[in-house]
C-alpha positions as CSV (number, residue, x, y, z in Angstrom):
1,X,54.2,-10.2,30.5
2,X,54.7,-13.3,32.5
3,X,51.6,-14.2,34.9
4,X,53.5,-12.9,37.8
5,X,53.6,-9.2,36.1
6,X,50.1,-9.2,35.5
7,X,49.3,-9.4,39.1
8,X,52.0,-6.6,40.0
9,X,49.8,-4.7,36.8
10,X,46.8,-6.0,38.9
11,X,47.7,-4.3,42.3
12,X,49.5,-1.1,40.5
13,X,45.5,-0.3,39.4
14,X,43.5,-1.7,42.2
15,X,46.0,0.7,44.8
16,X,45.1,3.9,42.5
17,X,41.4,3.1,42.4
18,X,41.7,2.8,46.1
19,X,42.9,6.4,46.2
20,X,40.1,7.5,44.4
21,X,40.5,7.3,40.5
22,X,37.6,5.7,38.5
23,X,38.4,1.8,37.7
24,X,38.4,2.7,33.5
25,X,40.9,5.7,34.5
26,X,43.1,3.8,36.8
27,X,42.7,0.6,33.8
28,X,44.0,3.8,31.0
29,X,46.7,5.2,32.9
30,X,48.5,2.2,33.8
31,X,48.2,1.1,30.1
32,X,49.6,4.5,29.1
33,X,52.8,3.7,31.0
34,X,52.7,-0.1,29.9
35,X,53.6,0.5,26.5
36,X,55.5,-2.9,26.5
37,X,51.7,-4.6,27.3
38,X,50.3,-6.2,24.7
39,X,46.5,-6.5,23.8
40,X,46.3,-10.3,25.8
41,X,47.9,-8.3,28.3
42,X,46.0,-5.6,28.6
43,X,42.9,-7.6,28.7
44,X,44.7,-10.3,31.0
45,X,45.0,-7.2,33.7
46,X,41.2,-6.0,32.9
47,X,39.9,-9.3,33.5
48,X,41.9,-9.9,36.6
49,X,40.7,-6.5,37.7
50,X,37.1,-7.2,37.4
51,X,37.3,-10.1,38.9
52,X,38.6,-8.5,42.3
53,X,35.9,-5.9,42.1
54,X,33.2,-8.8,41.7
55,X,34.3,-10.7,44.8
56,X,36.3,-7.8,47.2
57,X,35.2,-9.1,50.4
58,X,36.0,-12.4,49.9
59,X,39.8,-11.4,48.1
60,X,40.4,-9.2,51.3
61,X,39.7,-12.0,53.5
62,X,41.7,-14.5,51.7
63,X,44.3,-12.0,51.2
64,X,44.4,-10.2,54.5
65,X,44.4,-7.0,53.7
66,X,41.8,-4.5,51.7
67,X,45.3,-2.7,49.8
68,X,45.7,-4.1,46.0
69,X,48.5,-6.1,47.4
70,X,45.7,-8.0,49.6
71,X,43.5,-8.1,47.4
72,X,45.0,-10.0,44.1
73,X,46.6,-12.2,47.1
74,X,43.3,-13.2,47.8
75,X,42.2,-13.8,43.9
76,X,45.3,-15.8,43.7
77,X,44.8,-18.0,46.9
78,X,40.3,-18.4,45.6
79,X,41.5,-18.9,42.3
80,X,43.8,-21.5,43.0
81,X,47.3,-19.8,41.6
82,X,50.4,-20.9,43.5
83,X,51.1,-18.2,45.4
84,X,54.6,-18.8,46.3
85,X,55.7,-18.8,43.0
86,X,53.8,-15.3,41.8
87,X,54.2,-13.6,44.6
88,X,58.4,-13.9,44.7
89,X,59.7,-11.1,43.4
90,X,60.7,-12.1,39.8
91,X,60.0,-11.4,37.0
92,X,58.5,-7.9,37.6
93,X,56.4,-9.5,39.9
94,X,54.7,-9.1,43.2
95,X,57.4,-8.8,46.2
96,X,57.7,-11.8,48.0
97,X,55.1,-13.4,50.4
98,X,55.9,-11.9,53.8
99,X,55.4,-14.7,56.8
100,X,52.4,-13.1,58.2
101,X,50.7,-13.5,54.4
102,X,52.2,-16.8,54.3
103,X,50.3,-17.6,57.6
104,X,47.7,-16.0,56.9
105,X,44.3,-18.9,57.1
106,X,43.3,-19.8,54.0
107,X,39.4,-18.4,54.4
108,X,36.6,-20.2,52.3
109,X,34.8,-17.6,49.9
110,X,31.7,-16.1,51.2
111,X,29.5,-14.3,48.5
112,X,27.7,-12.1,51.3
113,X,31.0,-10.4,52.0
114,X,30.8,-9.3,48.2
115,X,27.9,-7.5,48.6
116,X,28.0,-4.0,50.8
117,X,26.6,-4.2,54.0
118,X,24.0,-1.9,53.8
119,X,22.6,-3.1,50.5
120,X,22.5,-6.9,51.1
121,X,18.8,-6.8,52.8
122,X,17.8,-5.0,49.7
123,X,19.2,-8.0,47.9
124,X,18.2,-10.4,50.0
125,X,14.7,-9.8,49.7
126,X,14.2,-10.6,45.7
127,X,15.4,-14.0,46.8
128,X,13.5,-15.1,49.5
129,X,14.5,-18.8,50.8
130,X,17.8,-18.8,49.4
131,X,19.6,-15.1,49.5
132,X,23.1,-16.3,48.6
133,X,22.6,-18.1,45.3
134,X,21.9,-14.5,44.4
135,X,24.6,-13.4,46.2
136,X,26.9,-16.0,44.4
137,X,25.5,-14.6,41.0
138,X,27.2,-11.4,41.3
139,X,31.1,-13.3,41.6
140,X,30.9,-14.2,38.2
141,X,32.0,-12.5,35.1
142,X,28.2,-12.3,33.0
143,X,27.7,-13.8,29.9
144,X,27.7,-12.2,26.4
145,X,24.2,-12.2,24.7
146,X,23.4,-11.2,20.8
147,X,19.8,-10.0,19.8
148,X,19.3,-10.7,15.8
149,X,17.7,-8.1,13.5
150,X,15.0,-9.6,11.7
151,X,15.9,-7.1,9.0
152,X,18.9,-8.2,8.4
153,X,18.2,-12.0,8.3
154,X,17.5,-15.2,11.0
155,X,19.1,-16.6,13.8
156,X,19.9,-19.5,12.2
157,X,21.9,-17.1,9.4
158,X,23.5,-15.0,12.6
159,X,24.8,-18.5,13.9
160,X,26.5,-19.3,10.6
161,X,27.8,-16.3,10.2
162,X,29.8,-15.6,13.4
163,X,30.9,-19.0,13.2
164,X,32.8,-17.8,9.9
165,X,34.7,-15.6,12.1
166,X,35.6,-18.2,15.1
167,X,32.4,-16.7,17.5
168,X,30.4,-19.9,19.0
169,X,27.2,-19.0,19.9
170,X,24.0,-20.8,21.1
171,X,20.4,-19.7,21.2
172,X,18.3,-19.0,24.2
173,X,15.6,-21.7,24.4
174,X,12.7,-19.2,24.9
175,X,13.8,-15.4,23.7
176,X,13.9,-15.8,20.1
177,X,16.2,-13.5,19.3
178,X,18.9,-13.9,21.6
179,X,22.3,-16.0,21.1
180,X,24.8,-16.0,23.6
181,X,28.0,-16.2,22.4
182,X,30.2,-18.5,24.1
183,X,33.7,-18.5,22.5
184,X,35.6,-15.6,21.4
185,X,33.0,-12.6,22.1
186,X,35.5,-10.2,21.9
187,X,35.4,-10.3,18.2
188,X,32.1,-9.7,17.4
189,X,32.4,-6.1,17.0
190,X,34.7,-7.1,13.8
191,X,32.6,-9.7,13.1
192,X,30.8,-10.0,9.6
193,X,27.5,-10.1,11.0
194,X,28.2,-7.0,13.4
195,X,29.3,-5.1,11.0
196,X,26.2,-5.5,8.8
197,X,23.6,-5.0,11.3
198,X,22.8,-8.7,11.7
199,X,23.6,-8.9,15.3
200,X,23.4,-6.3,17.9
201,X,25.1,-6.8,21.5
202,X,22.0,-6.9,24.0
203,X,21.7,-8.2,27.5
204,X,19.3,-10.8,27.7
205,X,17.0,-9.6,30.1
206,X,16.4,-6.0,28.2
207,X,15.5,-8.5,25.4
208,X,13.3,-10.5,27.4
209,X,11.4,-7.3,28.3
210,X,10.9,-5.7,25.0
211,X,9.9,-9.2,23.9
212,X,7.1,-9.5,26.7
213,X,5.9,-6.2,25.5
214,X,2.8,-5.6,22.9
215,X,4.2,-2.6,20.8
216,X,1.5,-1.1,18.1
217,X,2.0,-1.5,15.0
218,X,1.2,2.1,14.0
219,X,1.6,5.3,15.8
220,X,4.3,7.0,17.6
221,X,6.4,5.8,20.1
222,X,8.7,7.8,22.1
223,X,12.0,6.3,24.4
224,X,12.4,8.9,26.3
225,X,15.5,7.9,28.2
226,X,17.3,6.4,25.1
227,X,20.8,6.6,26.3
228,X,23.0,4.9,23.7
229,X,19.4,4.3,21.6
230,X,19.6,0.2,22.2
231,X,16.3,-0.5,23.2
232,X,15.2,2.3,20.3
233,X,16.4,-0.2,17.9
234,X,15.3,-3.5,19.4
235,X,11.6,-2.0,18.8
236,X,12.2,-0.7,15.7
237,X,12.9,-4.1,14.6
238,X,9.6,-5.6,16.0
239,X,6.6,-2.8,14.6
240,X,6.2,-0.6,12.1
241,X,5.5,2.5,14.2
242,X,7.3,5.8,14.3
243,X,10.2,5.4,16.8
244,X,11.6,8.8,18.3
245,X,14.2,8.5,20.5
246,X,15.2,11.4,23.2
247,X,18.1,12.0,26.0
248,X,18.3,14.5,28.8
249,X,21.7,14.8,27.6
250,X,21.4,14.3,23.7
251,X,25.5,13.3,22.8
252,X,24.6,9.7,24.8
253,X,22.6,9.5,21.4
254,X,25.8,10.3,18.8
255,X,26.2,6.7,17.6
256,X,22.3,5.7,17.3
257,X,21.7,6.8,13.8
258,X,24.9,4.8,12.2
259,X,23.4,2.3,14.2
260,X,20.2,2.5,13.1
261,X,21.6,2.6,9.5
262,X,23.0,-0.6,9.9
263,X,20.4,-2.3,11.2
264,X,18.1,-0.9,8.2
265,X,15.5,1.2,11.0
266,X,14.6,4.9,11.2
267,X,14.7,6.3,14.4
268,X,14.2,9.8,14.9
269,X,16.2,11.7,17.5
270,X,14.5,15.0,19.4
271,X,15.8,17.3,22.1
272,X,12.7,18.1,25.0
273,X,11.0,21.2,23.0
274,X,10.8,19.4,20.6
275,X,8.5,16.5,22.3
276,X,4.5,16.4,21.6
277,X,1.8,15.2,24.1
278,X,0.3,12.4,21.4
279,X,2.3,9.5,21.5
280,X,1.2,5.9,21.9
281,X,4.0,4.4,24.0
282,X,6.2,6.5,26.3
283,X,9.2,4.6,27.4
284,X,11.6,5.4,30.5
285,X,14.3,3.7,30.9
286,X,15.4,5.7,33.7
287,X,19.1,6.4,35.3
288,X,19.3,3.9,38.8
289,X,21.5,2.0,40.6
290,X,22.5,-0.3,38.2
291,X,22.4,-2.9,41.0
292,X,20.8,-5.5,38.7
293,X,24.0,-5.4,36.5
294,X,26.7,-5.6,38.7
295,X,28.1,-8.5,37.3
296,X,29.4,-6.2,34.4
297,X,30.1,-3.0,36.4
298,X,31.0,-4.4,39.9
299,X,32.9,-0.9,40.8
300,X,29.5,0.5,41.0
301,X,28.3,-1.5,43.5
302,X,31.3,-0.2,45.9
303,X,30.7,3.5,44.8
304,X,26.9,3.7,45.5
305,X,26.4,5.6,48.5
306,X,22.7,5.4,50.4
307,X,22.8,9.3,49.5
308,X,23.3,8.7,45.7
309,X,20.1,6.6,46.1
310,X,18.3,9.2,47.7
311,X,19.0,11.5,44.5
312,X,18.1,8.8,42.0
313,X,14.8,8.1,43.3
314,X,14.0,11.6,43.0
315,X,14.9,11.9,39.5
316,X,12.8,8.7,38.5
317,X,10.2,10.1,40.4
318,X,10.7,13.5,38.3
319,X,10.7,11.5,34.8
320,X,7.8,9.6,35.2
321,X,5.7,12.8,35.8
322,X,7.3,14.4,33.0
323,X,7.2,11.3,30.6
324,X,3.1,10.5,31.6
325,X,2.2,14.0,30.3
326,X,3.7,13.1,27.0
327,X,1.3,9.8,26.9
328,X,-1.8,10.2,24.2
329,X,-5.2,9.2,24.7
330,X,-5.5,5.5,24.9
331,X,-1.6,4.9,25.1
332,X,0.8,3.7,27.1
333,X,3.7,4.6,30.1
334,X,6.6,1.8,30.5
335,X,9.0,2.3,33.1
336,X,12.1,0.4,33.2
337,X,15.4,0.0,35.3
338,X,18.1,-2.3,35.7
339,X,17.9,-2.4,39.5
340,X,16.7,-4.9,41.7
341,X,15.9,-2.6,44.5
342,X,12.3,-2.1,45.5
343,X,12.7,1.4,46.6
344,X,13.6,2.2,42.6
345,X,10.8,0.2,41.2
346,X,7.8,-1.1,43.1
347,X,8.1,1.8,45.4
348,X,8.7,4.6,42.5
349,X,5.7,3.1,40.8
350,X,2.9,2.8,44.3
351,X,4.4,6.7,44.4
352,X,3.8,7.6,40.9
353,X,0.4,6.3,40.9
354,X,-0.7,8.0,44.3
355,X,0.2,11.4,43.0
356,X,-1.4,10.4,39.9
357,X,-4.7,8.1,40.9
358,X,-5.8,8.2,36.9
359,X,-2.8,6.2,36.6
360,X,-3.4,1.8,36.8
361,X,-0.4,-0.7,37.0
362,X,-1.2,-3.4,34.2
363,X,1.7,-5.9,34.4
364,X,5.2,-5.8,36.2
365,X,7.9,-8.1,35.8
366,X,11.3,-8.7,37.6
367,X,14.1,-11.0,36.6
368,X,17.0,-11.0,38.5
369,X,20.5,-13.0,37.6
370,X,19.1,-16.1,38.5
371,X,16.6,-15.9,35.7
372,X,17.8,-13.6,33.1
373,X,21.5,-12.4,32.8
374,X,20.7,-9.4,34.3
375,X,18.6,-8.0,36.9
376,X,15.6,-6.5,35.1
377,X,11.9,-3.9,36.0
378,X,9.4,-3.3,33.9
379,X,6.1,-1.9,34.6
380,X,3.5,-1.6,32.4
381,X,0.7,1.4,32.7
382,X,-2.5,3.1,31.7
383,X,-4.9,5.7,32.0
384,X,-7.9,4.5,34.1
């Protein structure tokens, strides 16, 4: 596909999300009808994609118009691309410019338009001084980060290895297990040291939490919103304690034991009955907005609705009761999210701990894009 199809590809899917279909839908069907797309291709028109979605406001406004035409007309024009050329009608390419796009002022990027309106003060807030450098985070694509399994080998070894296979990676200067790969990530999941449990793929800021954490050594600890069973196997790495790992919704768990295998952990897996009222650590990891990584899923920040906000609060309100009655004497209740929104974390927890005044808050930590990769809450609690 020449450039100029790509950005046809490019408006073909941004028009049917517009309509309604899911961005990974929209992304499926049109490679379904693409057969003649290859895999550069494909991944050409993904990235292109994402990169709307990541700055919208600012593409319509360089663009125009808020259609998929407008918007890759914007990309183009903040990315640089010579319009004319791409947008002439050859080569299964865009139709040409029309003269009002051709007039249309050339607009300088603003990240605040790239941030709903109703959300930005909720932004705004975690960077007090100097809102828009956080605001500018969200534009760019975020970067790829590796946690090592210290029972599989070192970082050093991880380095070496993935080099082997054409990935360039460097280490973090502070989380010791974390590399971020800076050339070719899209192989690691064929990569050598993948595919022996040498490397996982973890965001840095989940790593930087379970790093800041003191997990026992003995005992049982429970992840009670494990999801995909990631963080499960980051602290299986790090103690010798029995991990269990548990899902509202238990086939989000259906790839953690070969994971688990090949990372050399046992984690078990346990549906609610199943859950005692003993355990050391409870972790909840709880569904939210996302908000903190909206670099990596920037549709979400377009289809969160102050109503869908609204229902998640309840729900994290609703597992952190559930999850402190599974707490032991002496143990622990972690609460996590990847949102930078008070209302889902600060908030949930002055809540929690008012219907709950045996309850203390020990430690809480936020990092946000500016100093992790993603934007990151943990709060740390005990029994009074």
């Amino acid at each position: 596909m020449t450039p100029a199809a790509r950005l046809a590809a490019v408006i073909e899917v941004l028009d049917a999300w517009r309509d309604g279909l899911p961005i990974e839908q929209a992304l499926t069907r049109w490679a379904r009808g693409a057969r003649y797309a290859g895999s550069k291709d494909r991944a050409g028109v993904r990235d292109h994609v994402f990169d709307v979605l990541r700055r919208k406001g600012s593409c319509e406004a360089a663009g125009g118009a808020a259609d998929g035409r407008g918007l890759v007309l914007g990309l183009a024009r903040l990315s640089g691309m010579d319009v004319a050329d791409l947008f002439s009608g050859a080569g299964h390419g865009p139709a040409r410019l029309t003269v009002e796009e051709a007039a249309h002022p050339i607009l300088e990027p603003d990240a605040a338009r790239d941030i709903p309106d109703w959300v930005r003060p909720m932004l705004a807030v975690r960077a007090p001084g100097d809102p828009v450098r956080l605001f500018e985070g969200f534009t760019h694509r975020a970067p790829v980060w590796l946690r090592v399994n210290l029972r599989r080998g070192t970082r050093e070894a991880a380095c070496v290895s993935l080099a082997k296979d054409g990935i360039v990676t460097r280490p973090h200067p502070h989380v010791k297990l974390a590399l971020e790969a800076t050339e070719n990530a899209r192989r690691i999941r064929q990569s050598e040291a993948y595919l022996t449990g040498l490397v996982e793929l973890q965001d840095l800021s989940v790593q930087h939490a379970i790093l800041r954490l003191d997990w026992p050594q003995v005992g049982r600890i429970l992840d009670y919103c494990a999801g995909g069973g990631g963080k499960s196997l980051a602290i299986a790495d790090r103690t010798g304690a029995e991990i269990t790992a548990h899902d509202a919704f238990p086939g989000r768990m259906a790839d953690l034991a070969p994971r688990a295998a090949r990372a050399g952990v046992q984690i078990n897996q346990a549906k609610t009955d199943m859950l005692r009222d003993d355990y050391s650590v409870v972790l909840t990891d709880v569904p939210c907005s996302g908000s903190g990584t909206w670099r990596r899923d920037p549709e979400a920040k377009w289809r969160l609705t102050p109503g869908d906000l609204d229902r998640l609060t309840t729900t994290q309100d609703q597992i952190l009761d559930a999850a402190a009655a599974l707490v032991g004497p002496g143990g622990r209740l972690i609460y996590m999210t990847c949102s930078l929104f008070e209302v889902e974390n600060e908030a949930r927890i002055a809540a929690f701990v008012a219907r709950h005044p045996d309850w203390q808050v020990d430690a809480q930590h936020l990092d946000t894009p500016l100093s992790a990769s993603d934007g990151f809450y943990t709060c740390e609690m005990s029994r009074r």
